[in-house]
N, C-alpha and C positions, 0 to 999 in steps of 0.2 A: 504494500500500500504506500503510494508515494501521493503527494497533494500540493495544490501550489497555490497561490494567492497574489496577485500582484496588487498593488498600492499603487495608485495613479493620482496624480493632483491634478483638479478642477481648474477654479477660476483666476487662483495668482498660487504661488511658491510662497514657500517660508509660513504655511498657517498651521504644521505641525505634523505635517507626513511621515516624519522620522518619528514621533513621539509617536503616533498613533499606527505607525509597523513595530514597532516595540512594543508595545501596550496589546495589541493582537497576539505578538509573540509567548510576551508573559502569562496573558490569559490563557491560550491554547497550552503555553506548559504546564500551566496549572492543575489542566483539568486532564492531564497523563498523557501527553503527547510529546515528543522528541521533533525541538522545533529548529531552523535555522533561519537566519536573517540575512538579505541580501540586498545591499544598494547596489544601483546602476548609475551613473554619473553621465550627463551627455557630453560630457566636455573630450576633446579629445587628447589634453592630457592624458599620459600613462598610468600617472597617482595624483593625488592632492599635495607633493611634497614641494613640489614648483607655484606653487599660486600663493599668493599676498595672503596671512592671515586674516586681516584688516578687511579685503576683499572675500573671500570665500567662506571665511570661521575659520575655528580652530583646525589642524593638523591634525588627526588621531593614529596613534601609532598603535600596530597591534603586533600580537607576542612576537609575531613572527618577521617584522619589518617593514609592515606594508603601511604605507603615510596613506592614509583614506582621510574620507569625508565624516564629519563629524556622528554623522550618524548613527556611524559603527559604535560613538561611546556610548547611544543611549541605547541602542541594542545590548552590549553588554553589560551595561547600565540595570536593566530591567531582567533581561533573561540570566545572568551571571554567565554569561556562555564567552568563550574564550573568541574573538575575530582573527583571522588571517588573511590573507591574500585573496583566498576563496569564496571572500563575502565582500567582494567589494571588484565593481566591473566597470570600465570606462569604456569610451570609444576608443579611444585611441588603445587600449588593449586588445579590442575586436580585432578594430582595422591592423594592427601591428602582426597578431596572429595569421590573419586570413593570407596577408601578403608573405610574412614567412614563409607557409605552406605552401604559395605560389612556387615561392624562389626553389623550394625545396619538389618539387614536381609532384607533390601530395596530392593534387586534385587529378593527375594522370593524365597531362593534358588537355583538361577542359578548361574551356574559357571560365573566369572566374566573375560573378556579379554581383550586385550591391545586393540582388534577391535571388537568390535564399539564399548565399552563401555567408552574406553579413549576418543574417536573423540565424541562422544554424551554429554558428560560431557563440554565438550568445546564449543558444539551449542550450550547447554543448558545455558552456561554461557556468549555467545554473544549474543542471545537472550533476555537473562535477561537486558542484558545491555539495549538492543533497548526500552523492553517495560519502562524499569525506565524512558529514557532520550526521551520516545514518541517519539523517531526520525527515521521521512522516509527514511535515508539514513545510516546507519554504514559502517564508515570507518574501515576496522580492516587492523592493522601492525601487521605484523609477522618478529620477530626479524632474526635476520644472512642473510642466503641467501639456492637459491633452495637446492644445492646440499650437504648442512649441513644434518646428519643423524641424528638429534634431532628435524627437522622442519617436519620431516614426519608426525609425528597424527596430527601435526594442518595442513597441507595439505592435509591430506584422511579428516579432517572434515569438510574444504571447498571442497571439492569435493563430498562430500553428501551431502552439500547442495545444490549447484552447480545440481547435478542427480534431486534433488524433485524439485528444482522450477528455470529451466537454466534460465528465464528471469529475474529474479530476483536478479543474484549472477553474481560476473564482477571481472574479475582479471587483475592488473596492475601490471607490471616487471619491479621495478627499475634495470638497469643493467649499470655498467660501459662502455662507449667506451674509450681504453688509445689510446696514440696519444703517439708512441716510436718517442727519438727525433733523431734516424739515418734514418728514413721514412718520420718523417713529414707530417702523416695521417693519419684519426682515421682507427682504426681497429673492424669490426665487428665480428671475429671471435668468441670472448668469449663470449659476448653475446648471438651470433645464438648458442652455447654449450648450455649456460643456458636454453636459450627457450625447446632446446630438452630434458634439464634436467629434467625440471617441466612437457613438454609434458608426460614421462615416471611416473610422478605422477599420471596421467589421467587429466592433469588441461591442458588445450589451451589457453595463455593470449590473454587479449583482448583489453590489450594499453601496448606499451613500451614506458616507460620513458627515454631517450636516456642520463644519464650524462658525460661529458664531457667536457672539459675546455674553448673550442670552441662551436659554435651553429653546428647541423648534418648536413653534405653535403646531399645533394639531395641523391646521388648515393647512401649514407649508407642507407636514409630510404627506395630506393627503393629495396636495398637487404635483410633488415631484412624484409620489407614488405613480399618481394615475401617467407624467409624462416618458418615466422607463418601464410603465409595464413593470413593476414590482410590489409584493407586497408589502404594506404601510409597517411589519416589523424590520424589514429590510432596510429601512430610512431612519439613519441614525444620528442621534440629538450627539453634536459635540460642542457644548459650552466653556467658555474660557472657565478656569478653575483654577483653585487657591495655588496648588504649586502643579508641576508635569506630575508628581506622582499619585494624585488623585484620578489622571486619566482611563487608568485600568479599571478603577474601581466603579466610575461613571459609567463606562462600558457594559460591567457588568451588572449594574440596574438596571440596564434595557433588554439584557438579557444578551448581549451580543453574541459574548462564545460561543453559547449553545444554540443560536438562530444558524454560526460559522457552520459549525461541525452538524447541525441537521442538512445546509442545504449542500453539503459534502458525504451526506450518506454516512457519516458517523455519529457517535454515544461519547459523552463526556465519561472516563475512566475514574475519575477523583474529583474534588472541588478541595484546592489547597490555597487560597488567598490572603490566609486569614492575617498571616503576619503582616503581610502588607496594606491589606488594609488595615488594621491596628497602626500601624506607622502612618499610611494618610491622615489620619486620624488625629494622632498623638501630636503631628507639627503643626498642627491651625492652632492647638489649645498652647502653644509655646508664646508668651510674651516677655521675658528677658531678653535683654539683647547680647550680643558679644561685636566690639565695633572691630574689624582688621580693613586694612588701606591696601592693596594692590597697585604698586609701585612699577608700572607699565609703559607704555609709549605708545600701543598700538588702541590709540581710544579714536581718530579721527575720521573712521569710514563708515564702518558699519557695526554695530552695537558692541560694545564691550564684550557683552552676551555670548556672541557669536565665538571672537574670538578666543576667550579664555573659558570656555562654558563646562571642562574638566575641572578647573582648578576652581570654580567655584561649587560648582555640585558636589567636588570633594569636601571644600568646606560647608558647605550645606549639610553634606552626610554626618562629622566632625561634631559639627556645633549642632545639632538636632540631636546626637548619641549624649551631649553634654545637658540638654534640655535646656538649650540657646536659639535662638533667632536670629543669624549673622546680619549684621549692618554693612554691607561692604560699601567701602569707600574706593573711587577711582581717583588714582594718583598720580599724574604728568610726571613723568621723572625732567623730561626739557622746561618746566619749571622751577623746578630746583638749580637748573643750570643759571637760570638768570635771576633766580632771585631767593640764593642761601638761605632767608629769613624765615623764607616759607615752611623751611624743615621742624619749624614749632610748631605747626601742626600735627606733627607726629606721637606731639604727648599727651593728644588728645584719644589716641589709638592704644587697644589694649594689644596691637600685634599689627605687623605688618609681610606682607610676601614680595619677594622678587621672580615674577616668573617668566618662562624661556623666552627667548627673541633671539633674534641675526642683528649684526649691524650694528655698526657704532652710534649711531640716534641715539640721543638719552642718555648714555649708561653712564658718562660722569655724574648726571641726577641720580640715577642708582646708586653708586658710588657714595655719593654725598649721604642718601639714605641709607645706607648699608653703615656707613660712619657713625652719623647719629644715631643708630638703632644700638650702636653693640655699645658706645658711650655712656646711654641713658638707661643700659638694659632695656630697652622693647623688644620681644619678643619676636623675631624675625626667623623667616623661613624662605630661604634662596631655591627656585628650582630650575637643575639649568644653569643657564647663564645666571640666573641668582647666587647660585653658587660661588660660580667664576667670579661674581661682582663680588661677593665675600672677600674671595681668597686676595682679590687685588685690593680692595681697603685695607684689608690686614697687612699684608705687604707693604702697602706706603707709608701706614700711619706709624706701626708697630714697629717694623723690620726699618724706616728707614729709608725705601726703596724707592724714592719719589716717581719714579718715572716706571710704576712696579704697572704692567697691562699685560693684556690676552692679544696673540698674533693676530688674532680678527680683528680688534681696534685699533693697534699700531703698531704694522709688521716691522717698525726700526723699532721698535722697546730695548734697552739694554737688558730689562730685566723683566722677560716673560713667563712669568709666572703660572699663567694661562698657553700654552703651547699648541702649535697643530701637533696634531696628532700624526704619522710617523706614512700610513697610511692613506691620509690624505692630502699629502703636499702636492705627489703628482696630478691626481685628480683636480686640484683647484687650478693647478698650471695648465690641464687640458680643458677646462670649463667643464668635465664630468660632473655637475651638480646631480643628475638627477637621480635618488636611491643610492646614493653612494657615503652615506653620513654612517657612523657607526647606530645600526637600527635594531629595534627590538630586545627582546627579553637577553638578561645577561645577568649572570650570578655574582656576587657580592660576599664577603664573609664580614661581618661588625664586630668591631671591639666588645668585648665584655663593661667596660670601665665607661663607656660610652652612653650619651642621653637617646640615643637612636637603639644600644640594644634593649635599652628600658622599654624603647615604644614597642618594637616588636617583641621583643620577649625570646630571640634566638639570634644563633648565630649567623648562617645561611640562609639570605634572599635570595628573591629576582624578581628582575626591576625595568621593564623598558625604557628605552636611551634614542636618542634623535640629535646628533652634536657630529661635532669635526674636531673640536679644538677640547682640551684636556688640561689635568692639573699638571706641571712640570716635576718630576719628581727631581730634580736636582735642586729645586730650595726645599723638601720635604722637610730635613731636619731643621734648618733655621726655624720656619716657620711652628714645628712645632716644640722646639726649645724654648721657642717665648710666643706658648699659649695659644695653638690653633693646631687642635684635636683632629689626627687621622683616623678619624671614627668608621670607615667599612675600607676593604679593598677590592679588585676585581683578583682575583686570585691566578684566573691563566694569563693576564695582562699584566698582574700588577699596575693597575690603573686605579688610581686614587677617586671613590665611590662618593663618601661622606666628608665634609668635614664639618666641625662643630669650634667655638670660638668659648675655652674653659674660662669659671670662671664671671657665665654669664648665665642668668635664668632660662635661654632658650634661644640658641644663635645656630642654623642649625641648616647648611646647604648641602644639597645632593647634588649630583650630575648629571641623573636619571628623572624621568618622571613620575612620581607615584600617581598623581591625581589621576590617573588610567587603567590603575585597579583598586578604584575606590569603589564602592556599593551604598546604596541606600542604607541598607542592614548587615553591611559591614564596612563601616567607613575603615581609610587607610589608619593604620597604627602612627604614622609619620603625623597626621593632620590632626588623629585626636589626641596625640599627646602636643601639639602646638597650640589648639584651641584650649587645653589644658592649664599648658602656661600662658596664653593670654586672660583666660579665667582667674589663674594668680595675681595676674597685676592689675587686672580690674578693680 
């Protein structure tokens, strides 16, 4: 029994398509099904690891290397299910294969075409996904929406599949309803467009997901009902709500799972939610607050949100285990360049983070903040380049080392504390950027003596990584002769994991990213012992 479900967006992008293939995900595991999640990306980039934060969202890296679309973290997010390469499909991985296989005489001579050869490359690679992750159910997202002219070959591909085996393939239309505020009533019109959009693909949905700021009047479902020829359970109310992990639980007032799995010819196994809805639950009645500032650069495109949406959901998990409400502050680190003073606003802050970025922008603001933080004890947590900004305050201020930087900020430094890596020197000198960073899950041993083995409570992690450039182990010892703690290593590299600045109530940079195997209902140990120590200084 294999099953598939595709996720299509309606009337515009970005109204939660990922959050609600996630949310289908967790439900169907719930109720005893072996599920897996799959984004499609129209872009014909290879990965997500070439595109502007700022512009696309976050970078997600999963165990196994692969820089996807954010998506992936709330898939894992929700399902606890591990992402690799195999849950995440671009065009330009289509088109890159299909033409490989040209060059490679794999078609036998035939003329190769954009149909079916393009749309078969794409089953071929959903497919794959199913049989790796043995799961009965594939969710697949398809990024934009119907009536994008880039979403066509992955629409005629579910639509062959859809032709060979109808009961077995189910299509769901995320679609906007807005609510103009000189009516003061949602509007079905766009919507019922889009349905005739996708109809004219040869696809017929077979649930609308109704988003809207409000829950759907009766009336709108009995009018989209009657416009796709569905019945009016089939038409689903998706109201803005308290935070994304209420969304499951809304779902399953309507009954949605089990309308899923009836009109697939299946039985719900089990009904296991319960924990999680107890946690939806648990964070609405949360009113204390805990304030941390996010000491960043990349605020001037598109939402904050977008781009750091790991590192806050991690602290959301953290500070909700704590029976806190995080207040996050956004914090211009290139204002602090121009205007030192501003750094007093940091004693307003019961903790603050430094997280990943490229690029010399900013990071003397970082810098500045990474100084005042470990001066006045605030509680600060480097990830990434936060780290790096650590290790180089330390260095100047401490050591002496005025002119102490990382190769990526100023490849003449005398004193590069921050170093490329060994690895990738030639690759920068070929412009090899893309996939070539040190990626993925990689093991770690922590000191015992350490505030990092406290949070975990062992010796031996692993921790996904996304960088080029590393700690120098040639000031190793200086650096920790006067007070800046070698707190994990990489053991087959010897590559400096943790450091931690003794000495201090909570100073405390990785190299790796935790915020990408954090959970709801198991935040990272990293984040809940820092929301721990900003709870101290509160």
């Amino acid at each position: 029994m294999t099953k598939y479900i595709f996720i299509v967006g309606g009337v515009m992008s970005s109204v939660g398509k990922g959050v609600a293939s996630a949310s289908i995900g967790k439900i169907l595991q719930s109720k005893g099904y072996r599920v897996a999640n799959i984004k499609c990306d129209m872009y014909v980039n290879i990965d997500a690891g070439t595109i502007r934060p700022a512009e696309h969202g976050e970078v997600f890296v999963g165990e196994d290397g692969i820089e996807a679309d954010q998506d992936l973290g709330n898939y894992e997010r929700f399902t606890d299910q591990v992402c690799t390469r195999d849950n995440y499909i671009t065009t330009g991985q289509v088109y890159q294969e299909v033409i490989k296989r040209e060059r490679n005489l794999e078609y036998e001579g035939e003329d190769v075409e954009v149909v079916p050869d393009i749309p078969n490359e794409i089953i071929r690679r959903i497919q794959l996904c199913q049989k790796k992750n043995n799961s009965e159910i594939t969710v697949i997202e398809l990024g934009g929406t119907v009536g994008e002219y880039q979403v066509i070959l992955f629409l005629e591909a579910a639509r062959m599949m859809k032709a060979k085996c109808p009961q077995d393939v189910s299509f769901i239309m995320v679609s906007y309803l807005p609510t103009p505020k000189l009516l003061g009533e949602q509007k079905s019109k766009p919507t019922q467009f889009a349905i005739r959009t996708l109809n004219s693909a040869g696809i017929m949905p077979d649930f609308i997901l109704c988003r809207a700021e409000s829950p759907v009047a009766d009336s709108i479902k009995n009018t989209i009902s009657t416009v796709c020829s569905l019945p009016k359970e089939r038409i689903i109310s998706a109201p803005d709500v308290y935070s994304i992990y209420d969304v499951p639980v809304n779902f399953e007032r309507e009954n949605f799972g089990n309308v899923i799995l009836k009109s697939m010819g299946l039985r719900p196994r089990k009904k296991n939610m319960e924990d999680w809805s107890v946690f939806s639950e648990k964070i609405k009645n949360i009113s204390r607050e805990v304030n941390i500032g996010i000491v960043g650069k990349y605020f001037n495109f598109k939402s904050c949100r977008d781009t750091y949406i790991s590192v806050i959901e991690s602290i959301n998990h953290a500070s909700f285990f704590h029976g806190r409400k995080p207040n996050i502050l956004w914090l211009d680190s290139e204002e602090y360049e121009k205007n030192p003073e501003k750094l007093k606003e940091l004693n307003n802050l019961d903790g603050i983070i430094v997280p990943g970025g490229f690029g010399r922008r900013g990071t003397e603001g970082m810098i500045l903040a990474a100084k005042y933080a470990r001066e006045n004890k605030i509680p600060y947590f480097g990830l990434c380049l936060g780290m790096q900004i650590m290790t180089i305050e330390f260095a100047r201020d401490v050591l002496g080392l005025g002119d102490a930087n990382s190769t990526e900020l100023n490849a003449k430094t005398k004193n590069p504390v921050i170093c490329t890596m060994e690895d990738q020197v030639e690759k920068i000198k070929k412009r090899q950027y893309g996939a070539t960073m040190r990626l993925g899950a990689c093991p770690a041993k922590i000191d015992r003596n350490s505030i990092s083995f406290k949070a975990y409570e062992k010796e031996d992690i692993s921790e996904r990584h996304r960088h080029r450039y590393e700690f120098n182990n040639i000031y190793r010892d200086d650096l920790e002769k006067n007070g800046l703690r070698i707190a994990a290593i990489n053991p087959e590299m010897d590559l400096v994991e943790i450091v931690e600045v003794k000495n201090h109530p909570w100073m405390v940079g990785v190299q790796f990213h935790p915020e990408f195997k954090s959970r709801p209902l198991k935040p990272h140990p990293l984040f809940k012992s820092f929301v721990s120590a900003c709870l101290k200084r509160r």
